[in-house]
N, C-alpha and C positions, 0 to 999 in steps of 0.2 A: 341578920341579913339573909334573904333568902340567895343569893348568888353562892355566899361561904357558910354553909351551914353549919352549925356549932363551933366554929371556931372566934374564940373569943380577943384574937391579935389581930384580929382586922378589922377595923370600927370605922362607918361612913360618919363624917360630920361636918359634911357642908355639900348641898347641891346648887351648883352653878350654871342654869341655861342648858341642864338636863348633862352638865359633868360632873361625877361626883368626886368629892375629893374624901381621900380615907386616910386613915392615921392606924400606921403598922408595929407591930414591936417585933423587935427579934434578939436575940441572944438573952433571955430569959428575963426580956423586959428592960435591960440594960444599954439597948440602943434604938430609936425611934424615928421612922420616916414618915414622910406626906407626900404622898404621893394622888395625882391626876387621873383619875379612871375616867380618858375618853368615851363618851356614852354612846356613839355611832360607831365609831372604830374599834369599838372595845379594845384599845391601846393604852397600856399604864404608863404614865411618864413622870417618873422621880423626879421630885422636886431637891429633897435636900434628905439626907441622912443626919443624927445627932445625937449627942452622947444624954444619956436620961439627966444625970444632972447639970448640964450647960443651960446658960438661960434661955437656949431658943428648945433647947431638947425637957424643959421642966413638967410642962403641964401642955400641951398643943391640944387647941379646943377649937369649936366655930365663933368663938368669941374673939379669938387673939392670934390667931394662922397668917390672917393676912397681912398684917401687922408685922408679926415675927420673921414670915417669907414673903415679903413686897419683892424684893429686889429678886429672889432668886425665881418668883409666878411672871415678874414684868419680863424677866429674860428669857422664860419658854416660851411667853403669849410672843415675843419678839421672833424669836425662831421657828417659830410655828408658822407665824403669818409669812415669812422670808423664804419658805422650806428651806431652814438652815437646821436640819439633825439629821440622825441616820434610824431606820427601824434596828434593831436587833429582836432578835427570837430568840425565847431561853426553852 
């Protein structure tokens, strides 16, 4: 990806209406999120963190995301359109 150059724990695998959604790892592979890379706002908005072998944390692909994370994508699309969150800055 040209945004993260050579880094290989951060993989796009789904573009949505020009958002892309990426699938991250962190603690040495052993924990996995999916998270929302807003493509205007360039605002990242966590979807769900998970443990790598739980069944939603197994395999997260563009095949099986939205299926696995329905419930926790319909709850941000709902707070999004409400402006129900807060920004944070890290």
């Amino acid at each position: 990806m040209k945004r993260f150059p050579g880094t290989k724990d951060i993989k796009l695998i789904d573009n949505i209406e020009g958002t892309q959604v990426l699938k991250c790892y962190f603690r040495q592979k052993n924990i996995r999120s999916i998270i929302f890379l807003r493509g205007q706002n360039n605002i990242f908005i966590p979807i769900s963190l998970v443990k790598k072998g739980t069944r939603k944390g197994k395999n997260i692909m563009k095949e099986n995301y939205k299926i696995l994370f329905k419930g926790e994508i319909t709850r941000i699309n709902q707070e999004l359109e409400t402006d129900n969150y807060r920004i944070e800055k890290l």
